[in-house]
C-alpha positions as CSV (number, residue, x, y, z in Angstrom):
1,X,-67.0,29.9,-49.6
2,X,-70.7,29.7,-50.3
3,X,-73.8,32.4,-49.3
4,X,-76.3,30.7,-47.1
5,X,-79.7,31.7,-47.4
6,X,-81.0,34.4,-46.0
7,X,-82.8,32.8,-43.1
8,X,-82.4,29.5,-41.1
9,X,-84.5,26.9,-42.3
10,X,-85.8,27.1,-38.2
11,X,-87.2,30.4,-38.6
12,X,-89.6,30.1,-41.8
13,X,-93.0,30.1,-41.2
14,X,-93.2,34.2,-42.0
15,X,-91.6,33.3,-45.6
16,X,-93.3,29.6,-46.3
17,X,-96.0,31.1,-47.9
18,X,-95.1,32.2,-50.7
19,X,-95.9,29.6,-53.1
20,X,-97.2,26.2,-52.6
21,X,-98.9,25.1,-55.9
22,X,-96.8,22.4,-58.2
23,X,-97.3,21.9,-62.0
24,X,-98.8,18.9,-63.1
25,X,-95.3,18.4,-64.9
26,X,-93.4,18.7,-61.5
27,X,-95.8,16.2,-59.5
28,X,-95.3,13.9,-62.3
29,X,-91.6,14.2,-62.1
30,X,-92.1,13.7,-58.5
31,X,-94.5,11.0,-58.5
32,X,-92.6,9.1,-60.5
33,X,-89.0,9.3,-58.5
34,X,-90.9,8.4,-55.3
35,X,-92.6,5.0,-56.7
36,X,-89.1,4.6,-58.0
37,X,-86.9,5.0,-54.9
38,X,-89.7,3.2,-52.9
39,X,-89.6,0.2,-54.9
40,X,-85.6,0.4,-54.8
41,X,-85.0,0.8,-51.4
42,X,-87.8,-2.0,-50.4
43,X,-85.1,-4.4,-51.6
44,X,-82.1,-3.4,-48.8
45,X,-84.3,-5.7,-46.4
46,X,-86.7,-8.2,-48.5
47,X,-83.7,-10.7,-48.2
48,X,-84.1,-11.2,-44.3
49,X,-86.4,-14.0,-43.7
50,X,-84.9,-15.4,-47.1
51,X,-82.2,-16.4,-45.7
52,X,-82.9,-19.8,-44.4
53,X,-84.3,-21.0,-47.8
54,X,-81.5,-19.6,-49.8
55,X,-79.1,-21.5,-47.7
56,X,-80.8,-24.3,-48.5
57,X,-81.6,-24.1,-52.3
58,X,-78.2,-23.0,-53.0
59,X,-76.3,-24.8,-50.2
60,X,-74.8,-22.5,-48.6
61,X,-73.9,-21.4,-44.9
62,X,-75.5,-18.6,-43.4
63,X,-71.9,-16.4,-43.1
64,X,-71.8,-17.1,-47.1
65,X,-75.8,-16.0,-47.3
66,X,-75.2,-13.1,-45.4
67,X,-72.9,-11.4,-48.3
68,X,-76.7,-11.1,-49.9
69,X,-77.1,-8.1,-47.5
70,X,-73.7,-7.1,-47.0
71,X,-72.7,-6.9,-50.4
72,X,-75.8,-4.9,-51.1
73,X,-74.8,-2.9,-48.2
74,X,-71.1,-2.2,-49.1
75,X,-72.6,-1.2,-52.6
76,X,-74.3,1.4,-51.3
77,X,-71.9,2.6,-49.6
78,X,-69.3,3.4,-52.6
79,X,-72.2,5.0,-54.9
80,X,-74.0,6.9,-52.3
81,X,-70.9,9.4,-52.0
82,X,-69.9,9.6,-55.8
83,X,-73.9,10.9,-56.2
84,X,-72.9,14.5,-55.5
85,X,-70.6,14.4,-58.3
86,X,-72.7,12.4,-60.8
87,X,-76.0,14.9,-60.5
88,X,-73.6,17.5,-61.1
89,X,-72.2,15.7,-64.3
90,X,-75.3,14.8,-65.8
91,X,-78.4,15.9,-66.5
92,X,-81.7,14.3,-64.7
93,X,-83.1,11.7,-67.7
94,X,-80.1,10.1,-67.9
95,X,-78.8,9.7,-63.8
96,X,-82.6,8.3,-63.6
97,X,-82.6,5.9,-66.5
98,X,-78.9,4.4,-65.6
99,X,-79.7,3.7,-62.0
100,X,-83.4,1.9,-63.0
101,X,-81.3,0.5,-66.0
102,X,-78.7,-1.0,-63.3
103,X,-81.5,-1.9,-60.8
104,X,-83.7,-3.8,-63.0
105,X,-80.8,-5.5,-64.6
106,X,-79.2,-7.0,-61.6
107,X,-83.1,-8.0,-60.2
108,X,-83.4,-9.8,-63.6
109,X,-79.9,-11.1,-63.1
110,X,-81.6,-12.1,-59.5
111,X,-84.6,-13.2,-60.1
112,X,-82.7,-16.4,-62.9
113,X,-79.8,-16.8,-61.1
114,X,-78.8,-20.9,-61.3
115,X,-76.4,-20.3,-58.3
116,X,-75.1,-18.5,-55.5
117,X,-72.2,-16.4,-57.2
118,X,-74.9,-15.0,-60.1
119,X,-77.2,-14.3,-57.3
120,X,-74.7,-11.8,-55.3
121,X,-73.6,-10.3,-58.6
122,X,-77.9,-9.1,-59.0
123,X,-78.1,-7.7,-55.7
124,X,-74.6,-6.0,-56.3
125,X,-76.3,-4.3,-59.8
126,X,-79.4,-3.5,-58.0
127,X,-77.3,-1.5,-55.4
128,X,-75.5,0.4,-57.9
129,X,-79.1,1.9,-58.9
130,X,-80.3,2.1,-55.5
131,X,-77.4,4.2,-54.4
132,X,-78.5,6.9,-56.7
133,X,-81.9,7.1,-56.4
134,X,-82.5,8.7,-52.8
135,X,-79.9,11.2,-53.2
136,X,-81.5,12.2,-56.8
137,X,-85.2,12.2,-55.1
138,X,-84.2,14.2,-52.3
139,X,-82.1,16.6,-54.3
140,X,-85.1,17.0,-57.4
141,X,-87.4,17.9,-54.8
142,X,-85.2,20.5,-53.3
143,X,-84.7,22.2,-56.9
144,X,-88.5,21.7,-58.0
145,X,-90.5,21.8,-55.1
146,X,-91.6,25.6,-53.8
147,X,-90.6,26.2,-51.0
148,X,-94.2,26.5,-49.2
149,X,-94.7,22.9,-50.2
150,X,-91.5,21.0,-49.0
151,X,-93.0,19.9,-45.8
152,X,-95.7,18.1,-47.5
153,X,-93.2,16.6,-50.3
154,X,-90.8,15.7,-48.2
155,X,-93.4,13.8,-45.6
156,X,-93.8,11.6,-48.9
157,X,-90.0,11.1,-49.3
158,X,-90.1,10.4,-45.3
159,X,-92.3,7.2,-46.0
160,X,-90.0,6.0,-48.6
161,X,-87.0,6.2,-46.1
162,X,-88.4,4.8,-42.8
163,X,-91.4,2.0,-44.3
164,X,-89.6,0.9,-47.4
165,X,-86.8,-1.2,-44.9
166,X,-89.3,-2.0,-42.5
167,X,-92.2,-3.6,-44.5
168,X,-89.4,-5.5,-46.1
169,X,-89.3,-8.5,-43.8
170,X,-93.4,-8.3,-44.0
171,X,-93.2,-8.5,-47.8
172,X,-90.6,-11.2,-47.8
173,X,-92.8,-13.4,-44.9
174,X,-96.2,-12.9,-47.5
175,X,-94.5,-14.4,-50.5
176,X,-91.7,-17.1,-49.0
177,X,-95.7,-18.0,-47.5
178,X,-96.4,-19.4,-51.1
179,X,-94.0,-18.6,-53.4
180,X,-90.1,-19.4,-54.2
181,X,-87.5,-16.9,-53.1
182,X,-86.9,-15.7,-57.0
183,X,-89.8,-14.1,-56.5
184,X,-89.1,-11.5,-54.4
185,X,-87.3,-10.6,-57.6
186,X,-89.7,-11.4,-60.1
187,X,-92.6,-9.5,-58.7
188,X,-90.5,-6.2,-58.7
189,X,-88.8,-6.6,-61.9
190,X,-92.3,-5.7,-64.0
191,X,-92.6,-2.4,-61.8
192,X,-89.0,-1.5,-62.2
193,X,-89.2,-1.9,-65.8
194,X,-92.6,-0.4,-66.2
195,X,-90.9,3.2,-64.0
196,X,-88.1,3.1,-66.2
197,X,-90.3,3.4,-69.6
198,X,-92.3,5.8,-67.8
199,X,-89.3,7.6,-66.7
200,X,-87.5,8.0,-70.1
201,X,-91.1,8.9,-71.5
202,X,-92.0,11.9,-68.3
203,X,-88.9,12.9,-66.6
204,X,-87.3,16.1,-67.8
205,X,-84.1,18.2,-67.3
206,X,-83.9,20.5,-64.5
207,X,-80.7,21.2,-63.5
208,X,-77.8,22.5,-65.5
209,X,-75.2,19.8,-65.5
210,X,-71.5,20.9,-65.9
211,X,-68.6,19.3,-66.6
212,X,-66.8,19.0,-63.0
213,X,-63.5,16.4,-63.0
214,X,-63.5,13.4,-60.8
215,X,-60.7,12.8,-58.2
216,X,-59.8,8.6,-58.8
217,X,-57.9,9.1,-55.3
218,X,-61.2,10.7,-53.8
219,X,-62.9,7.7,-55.0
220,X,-60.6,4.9,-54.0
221,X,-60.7,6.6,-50.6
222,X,-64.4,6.6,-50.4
223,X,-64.9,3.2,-51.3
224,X,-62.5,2.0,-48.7
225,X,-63.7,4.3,-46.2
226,X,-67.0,3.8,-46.0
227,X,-66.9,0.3,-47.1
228,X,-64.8,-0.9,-45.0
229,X,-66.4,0.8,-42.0
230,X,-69.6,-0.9,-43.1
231,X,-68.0,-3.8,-43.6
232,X,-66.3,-4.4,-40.3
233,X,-69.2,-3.1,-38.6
234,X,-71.8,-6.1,-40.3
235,X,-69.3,-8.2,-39.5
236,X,-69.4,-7.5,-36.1
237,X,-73.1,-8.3,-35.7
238,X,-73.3,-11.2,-38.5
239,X,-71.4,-14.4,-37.5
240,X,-68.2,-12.5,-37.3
241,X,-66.2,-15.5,-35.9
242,X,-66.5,-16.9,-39.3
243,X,-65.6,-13.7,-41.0
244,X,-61.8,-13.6,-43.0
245,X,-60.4,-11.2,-40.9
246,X,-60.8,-10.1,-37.5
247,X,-64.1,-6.9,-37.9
248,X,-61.4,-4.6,-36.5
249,X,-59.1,-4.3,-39.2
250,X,-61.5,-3.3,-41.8
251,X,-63.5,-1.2,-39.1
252,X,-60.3,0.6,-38.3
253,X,-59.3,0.5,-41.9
254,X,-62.3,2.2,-42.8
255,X,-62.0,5.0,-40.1
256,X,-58.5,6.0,-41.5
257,X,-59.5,6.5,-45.0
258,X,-62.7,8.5,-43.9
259,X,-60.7,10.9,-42.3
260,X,-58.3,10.9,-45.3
261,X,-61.2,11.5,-47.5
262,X,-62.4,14.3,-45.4
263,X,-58.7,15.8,-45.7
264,X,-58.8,15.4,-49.7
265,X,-61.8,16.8,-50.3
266,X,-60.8,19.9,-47.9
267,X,-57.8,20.4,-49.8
268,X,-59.8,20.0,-53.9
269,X,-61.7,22.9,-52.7
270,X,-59.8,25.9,-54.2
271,X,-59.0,23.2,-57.2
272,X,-60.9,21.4,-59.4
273,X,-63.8,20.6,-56.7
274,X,-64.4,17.9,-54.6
275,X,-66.4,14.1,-55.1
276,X,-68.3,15.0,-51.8
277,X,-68.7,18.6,-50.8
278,X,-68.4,18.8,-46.7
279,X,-68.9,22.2,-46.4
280,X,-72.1,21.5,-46.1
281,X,-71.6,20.9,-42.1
282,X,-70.5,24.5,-42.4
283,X,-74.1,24.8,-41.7
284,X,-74.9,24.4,-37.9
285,X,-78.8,23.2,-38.9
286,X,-77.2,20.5,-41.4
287,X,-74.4,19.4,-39.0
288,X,-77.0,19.1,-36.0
289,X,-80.0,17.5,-38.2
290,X,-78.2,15.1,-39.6
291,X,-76.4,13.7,-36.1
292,X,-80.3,13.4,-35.1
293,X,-80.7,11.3,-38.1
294,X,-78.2,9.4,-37.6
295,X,-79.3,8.4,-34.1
296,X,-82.6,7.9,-35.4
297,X,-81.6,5.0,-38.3
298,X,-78.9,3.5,-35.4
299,X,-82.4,2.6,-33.5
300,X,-84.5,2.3,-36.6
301,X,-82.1,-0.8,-38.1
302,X,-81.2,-1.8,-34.4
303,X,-84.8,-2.3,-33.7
304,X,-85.6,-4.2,-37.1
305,X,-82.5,-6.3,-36.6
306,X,-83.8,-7.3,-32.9
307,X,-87.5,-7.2,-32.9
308,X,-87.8,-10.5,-35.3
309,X,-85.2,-12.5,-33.4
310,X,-87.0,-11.5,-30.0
311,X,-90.4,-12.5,-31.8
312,X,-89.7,-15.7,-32.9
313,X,-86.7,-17.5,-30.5
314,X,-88.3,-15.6,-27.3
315,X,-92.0,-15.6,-27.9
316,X,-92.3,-18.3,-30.7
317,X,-94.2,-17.2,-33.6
318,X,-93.3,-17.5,-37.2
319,X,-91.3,-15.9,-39.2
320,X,-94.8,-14.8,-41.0
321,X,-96.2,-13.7,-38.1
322,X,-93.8,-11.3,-36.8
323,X,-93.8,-9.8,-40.5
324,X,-97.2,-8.6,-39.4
325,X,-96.5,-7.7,-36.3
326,X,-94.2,-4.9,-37.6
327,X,-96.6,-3.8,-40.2
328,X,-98.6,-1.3,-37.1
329,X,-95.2,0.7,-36.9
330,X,-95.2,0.9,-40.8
331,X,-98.3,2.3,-40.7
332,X,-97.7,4.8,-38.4
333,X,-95.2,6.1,-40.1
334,X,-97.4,6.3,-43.5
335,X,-99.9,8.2,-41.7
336,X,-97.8,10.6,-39.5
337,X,-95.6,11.7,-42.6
338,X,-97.9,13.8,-44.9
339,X,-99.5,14.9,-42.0
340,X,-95.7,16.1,-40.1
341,X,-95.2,17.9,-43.9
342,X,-98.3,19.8,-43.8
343,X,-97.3,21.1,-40.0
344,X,-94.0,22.1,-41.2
345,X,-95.2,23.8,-44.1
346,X,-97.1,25.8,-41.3
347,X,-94.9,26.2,-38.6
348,X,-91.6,25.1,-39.6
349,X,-89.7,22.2,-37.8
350,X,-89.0,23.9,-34.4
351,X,-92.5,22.3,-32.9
352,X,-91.9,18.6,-34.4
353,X,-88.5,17.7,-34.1
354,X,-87.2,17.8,-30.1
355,X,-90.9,15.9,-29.5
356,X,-90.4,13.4,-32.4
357,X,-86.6,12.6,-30.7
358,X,-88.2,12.5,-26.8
359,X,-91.6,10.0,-28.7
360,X,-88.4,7.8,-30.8
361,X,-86.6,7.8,-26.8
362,X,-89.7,6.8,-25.4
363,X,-90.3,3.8,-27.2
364,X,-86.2,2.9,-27.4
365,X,-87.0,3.1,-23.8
366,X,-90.5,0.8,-23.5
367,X,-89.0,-1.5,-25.9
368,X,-85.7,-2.1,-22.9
369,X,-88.7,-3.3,-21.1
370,X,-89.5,-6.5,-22.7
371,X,-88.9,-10.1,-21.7
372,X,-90.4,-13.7,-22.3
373,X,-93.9,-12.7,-20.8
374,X,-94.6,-9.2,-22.2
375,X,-97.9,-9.3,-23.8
376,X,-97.5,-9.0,-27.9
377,X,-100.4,-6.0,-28.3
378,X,-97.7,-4.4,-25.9
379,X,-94.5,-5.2,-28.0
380,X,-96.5,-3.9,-30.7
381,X,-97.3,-0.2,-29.2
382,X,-94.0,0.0,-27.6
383,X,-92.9,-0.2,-31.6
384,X,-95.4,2.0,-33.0
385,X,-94.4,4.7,-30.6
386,X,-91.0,4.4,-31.8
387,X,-91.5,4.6,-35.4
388,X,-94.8,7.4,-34.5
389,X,-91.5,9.3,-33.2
390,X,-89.6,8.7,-36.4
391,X,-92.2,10.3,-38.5
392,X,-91.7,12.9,-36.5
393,X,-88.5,13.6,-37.2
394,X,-87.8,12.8,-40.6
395,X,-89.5,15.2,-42.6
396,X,-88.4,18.3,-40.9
397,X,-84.8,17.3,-40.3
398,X,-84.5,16.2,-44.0
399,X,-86.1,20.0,-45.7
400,X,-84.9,22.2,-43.1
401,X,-81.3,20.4,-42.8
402,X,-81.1,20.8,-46.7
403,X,-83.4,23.8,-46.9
404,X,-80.7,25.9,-45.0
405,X,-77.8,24.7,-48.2
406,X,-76.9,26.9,-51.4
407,X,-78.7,25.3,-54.3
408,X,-75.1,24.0,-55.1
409,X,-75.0,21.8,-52.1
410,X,-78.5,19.9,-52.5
411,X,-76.8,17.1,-53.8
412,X,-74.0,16.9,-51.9
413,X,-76.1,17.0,-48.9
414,X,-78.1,14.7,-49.9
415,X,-75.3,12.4,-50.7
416,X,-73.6,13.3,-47.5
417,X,-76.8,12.3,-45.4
418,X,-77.5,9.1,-47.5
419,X,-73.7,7.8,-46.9
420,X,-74.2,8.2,-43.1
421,X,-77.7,6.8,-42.6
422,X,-76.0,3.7,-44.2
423,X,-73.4,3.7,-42.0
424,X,-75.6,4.4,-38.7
425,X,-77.8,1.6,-40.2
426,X,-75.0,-0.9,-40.3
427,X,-73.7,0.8,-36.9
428,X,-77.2,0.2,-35.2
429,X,-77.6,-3.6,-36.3
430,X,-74.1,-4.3,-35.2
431,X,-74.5,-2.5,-31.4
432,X,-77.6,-4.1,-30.9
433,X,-76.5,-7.8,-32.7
434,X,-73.2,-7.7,-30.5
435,X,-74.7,-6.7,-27.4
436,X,-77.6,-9.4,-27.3
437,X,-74.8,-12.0,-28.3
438,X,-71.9,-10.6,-25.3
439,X,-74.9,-10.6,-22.8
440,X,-76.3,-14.1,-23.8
441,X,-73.3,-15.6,-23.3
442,X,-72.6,-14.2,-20.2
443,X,-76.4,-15.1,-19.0
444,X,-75.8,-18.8,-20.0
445,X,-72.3,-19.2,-18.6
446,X,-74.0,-17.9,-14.9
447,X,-76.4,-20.9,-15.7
448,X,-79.7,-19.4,-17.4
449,X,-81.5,-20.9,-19.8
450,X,-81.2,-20.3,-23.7
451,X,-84.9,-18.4,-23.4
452,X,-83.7,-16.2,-20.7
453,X,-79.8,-15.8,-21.9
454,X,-81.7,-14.0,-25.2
455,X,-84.3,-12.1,-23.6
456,X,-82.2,-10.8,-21.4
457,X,-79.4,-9.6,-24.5
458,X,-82.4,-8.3,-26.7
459,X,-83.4,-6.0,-23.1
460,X,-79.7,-5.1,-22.8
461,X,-79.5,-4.3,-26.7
462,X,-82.5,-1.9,-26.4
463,X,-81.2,-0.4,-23.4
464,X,-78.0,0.6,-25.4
465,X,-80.1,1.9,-28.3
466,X,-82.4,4.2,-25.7
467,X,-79.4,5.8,-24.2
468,X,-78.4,6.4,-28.1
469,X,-81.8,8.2,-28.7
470,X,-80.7,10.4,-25.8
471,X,-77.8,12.2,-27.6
472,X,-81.0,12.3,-30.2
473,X,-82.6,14.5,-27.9
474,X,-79.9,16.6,-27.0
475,X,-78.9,17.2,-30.8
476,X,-82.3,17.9,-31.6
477,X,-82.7,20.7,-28.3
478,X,-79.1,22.3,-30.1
479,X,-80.8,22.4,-33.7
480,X,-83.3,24.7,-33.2
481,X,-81.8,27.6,-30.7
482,X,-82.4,30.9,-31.6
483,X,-78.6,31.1,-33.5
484,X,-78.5,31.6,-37.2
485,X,-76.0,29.8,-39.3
486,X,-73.3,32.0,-40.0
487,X,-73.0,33.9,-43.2
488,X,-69.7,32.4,-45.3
């Protein structure tokens, strides 16, 4: 149905040289769509160590406070998929001014909120422009971006995927140090507004929209597909005894209306078109790159789920305190990322993506290791060698798994990779959530102590996670095989 490109993107490093240089008007473009989706995304975790003072400004219980995240979750999940469509439909300016529009509305909406109910509605509006703005980053830099210079764009867009979420919680612990919880909206709301004035005044055009139908019924099945999988799946790691229903029924809900979804948008194809192309996994490189990804954000939002709770309940530090403790990991990523781009522009992603899965493994597997009397400069490396592995693998799999799609397909892909990184996320936090709590239990009904009932979950949990990272590995060996993906 489509013409691949003429080479795998695992086989470039004869052609990546052929132009590397970017305008000043496209690093502009770019510059400003990074600091954008960085500042969006940093809110999908700020709201973690809020919790506790939330439920106690606005009196509520923490499976009420919870929706905070899981409503901004479930958000995500209906826009993500529609983004395909809507960078298709509409020119650049105006897909970038309507998501910072959204986003900064529903942080303002945030930031003054007199209750709970107003507060949910912000973090819903912020979603709605935080959905977009990955997908249109990701896809902009595939259309703009020579091709010799991808590796070293995309290792920017790499640090606004994997440090935006996890310097969240360190962000949140700085200002809930000094400052009231409507901060964490009021500090950002200046910055969103000031990208979104710079935005309309920089960004141009530079795609050619065209007027392409939307399917209601491919919508409606989206949103219940991966909403509800995201759904029952949060529920099932965020005090799901108090949840309505049972996290099965929307889980399996979910499931049903995926494959439904998958079966509709098969069948638009030779009509009016689809709301998410899937023939993108027509491509072996973007099928097995993006199963890597999505092992590597299972034990990315695994990890940041677990790693706080083993910090403060097993080895006692503040909430503060293990903030910082996660900042190392951040940082590693930061520097790895420009540095992975650069290699890849060189060499392509063959050399950096089966070592960045066996480095994430690695450290899935040191991190199974820890108990009440592991010594903290250890928790710390065991972390950094996790997220060192993630930086990696993010920048390679992004450019070559999109590198290897018709110019059509960029934001599809994108859109296609975005909707299942949420839904690994929300799958990671809920394996490794559920298996601390099942273990626990089981620990204190054989008589253990609550210390030991945890730290024996949280090793369990990582255990689970590092035999994850294994099909990682495996996934990563099959990407980059001397097999071309086939002409279509």
């Amino acid at each position: 149905m489509f013409s691949p490109p003429d080479t795998t993107a695992s086989d470039r490093p004869a052609l990546i040289a052929d132009r590397t240089a970017l305008s000043s008007a496209d690093r502009t473009l770019v510059s400003l769509l990074v600091v954008s989706t960085f500042v969006v995304i940093l809110n999908e975790t700020v709201m973690s160590l809020a919790l506790p003072r939330l439920m106690q400004d606005l009196h509520v219980s923490a499976s009420t406070g919870q929706w905070l995240t899981t409503g901004f979750l479930l958000t995500m999940a209906v826009v993500i998929p529609t983004t395909g469509f809507v960078m298709e439909r509409y020119p650049l300016r105006r897909v970038y001014a309507g998501a910072m529009a959204l986003f900064s509305l529903g942080t303002a909406i945030a930031a003054t909120a007199p209750g709970f109910e107003l507060l949910l509605t912000g973090r819903i509006v912020q979603a709605a422009g935080t959905g977009v703005m990955m997908p249109l980053l990701m896809t902009t830099a595939m259309i703009i971006v020579p091709t010799g210079a991808r590796g070293r764009i995309m290792g920017v867009i790499s640090v606004v995927i994997s440090v935006a979420p996890a310097i969240g919680p360190t962000i949140s612990g700085l200002v809930l140090a000094r400052l009231s919880w409507r901060w964490l909206f009021g500090i950002v709301l200046p910055v969103a507004l000031l990208m979104l004035a710079l935005g309309a005044w920089k960004i141009r055009n530079v795609s050619t929209p065209r007027r392409v139908r939307l399917d209601i019924l491919s919508l409606a099945l989206s949103a219940v597909g991966f909403g509800g999988l995201i759904y029952g799946l949060s529920s099932l790691g965020e005090a799901s005894g108090e949840a309505p229903v049972a996290p099965w029924v929307p889980t399996a809900a979910g499931a049903l209306a995926l494959v439904l979804f998958a079966w509709r948008q098969h069948a638009l194809q030779t009509s009016h078109g689809p709301l998410l192309d899937l023939s993108a996994f027509a491509y072996r490189t973007f099928t097995l790159n993006t199963f890597v990804m999505i092992a590597g954000f299972t034990g990315l939002f695994g990890t940041l789920i677990l790693l706080p709770i083993y910090l403060q309940n097993v080895v006692g530090i503040s909430a503060f305190e293990a903030g910082l403790m996660l900042l190392p990991g951040g940082a590693a990523v930061s520097v790895l990322s420009p540095l992975v781009g650069r290699l890849y522009d060189r060499y392509g992603p063959r050399p950096l993506v089966l070592p960045g899965a066996i480095v994430l493994s690695a450290g899935m597997w040191l991190l199974s290791s820890i108990g009440p009397t592991t010594a903290l400069p250890l928790v710390v490396l065991y972390y950094t060698v996790l997220t060192s592995g993630l930086g990696l693998l993010f920048t390679p799999l992004i450019t070559s798994a999109l590198g290897v799609l018709p110019a059509g397909l960029y934001g599809h892909g994108s859109a296609i990779m975005g909707s299942l990184n949420q839904l690994a996320g929300a799958a990671g936090s809920a394996l490794f959530i559920t298996v601390l709590s099942t273990t626990g239990a089981a620990r204190l009904a054989a008589g253990a102590s609550p210390l030991a009932a945890t730290s024996d979950g949280i090793r369990q949990a990582f255990f689970w996670g590092a035999v994850i990272s294994v099909f990682g590995i495996l996934f990563a060996a099959s990407a980059y095989r001397k097999v071309p993906d086939p002409a279509r």
